[in-house]
C-alpha positions, 0 to 999 in steps of 0.5 A: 226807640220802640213804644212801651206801652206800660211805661205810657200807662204808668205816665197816664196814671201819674197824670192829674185831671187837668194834664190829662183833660189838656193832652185829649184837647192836644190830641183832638187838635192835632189829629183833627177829631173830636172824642165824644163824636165816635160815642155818639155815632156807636150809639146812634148805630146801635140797635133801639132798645127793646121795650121792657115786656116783664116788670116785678112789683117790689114792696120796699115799705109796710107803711103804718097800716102792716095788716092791710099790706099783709092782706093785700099780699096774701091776697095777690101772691096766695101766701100763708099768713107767716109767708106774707108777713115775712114779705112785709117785714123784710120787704121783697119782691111779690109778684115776678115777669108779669105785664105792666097792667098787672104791675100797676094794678098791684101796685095800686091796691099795695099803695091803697093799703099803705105800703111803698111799692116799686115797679121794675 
């Protein structure tokens, strides 16, 4: 009789948790493995994360002072005043791929201002 494949996968998908929790553990013992152990070894082989270089600033909230945030805006990113309250109102990102000094100092002056601010 040879393997059907989809027949297996139907089997499987008929399965609840538990039978299925039951049949890994049937699986380990038998075959004498352990299914996290190739998860951790792939990711211990891997290559490191790189560090994060660019991080953008993202105004997620005006706050209660709108005015101050506009100014600070339109004093970072140099928008017209209907740019910068259009950012404000509807949130976005102000500034793109700058370094994480940078970030943290818009963001400070944003934060001083009222606004929420996000650094990614």
């Amino acid at each position: 009789m040879a393997f059907n494949k989809e027949q297996f996968i139907a089997d499987l998908e008929a399965m609840s948790v538990l039978d299925l929790r039951e049949l890994v553990t049937a699986l380990e013992e038998h075959f004498g493995v352990t299914a996290a152990a190739p998860v951790a070894v792939a990711a211990s082989e891997g290559p490191a994360a790189e560090e994060q270089t660019e991080f953008d600033v993202v105004l997620t909230a005006a706050g209660p002072n709108k005015i101050s945030v506009i100014k600070e805006v339109r004093a970072i990113t140099g928008l017209g005043l209907k740019e910068a309250k259009e950012v404000v109102d509807n949130g976005g990102k102000i500034k793109e791929a700058i370094s994480k000094e940078e970030a943290e100092t818009i963001k400070a002056k944003l934060t001083e201002a009222g606004a929420t601010v996000e650094v990614k």
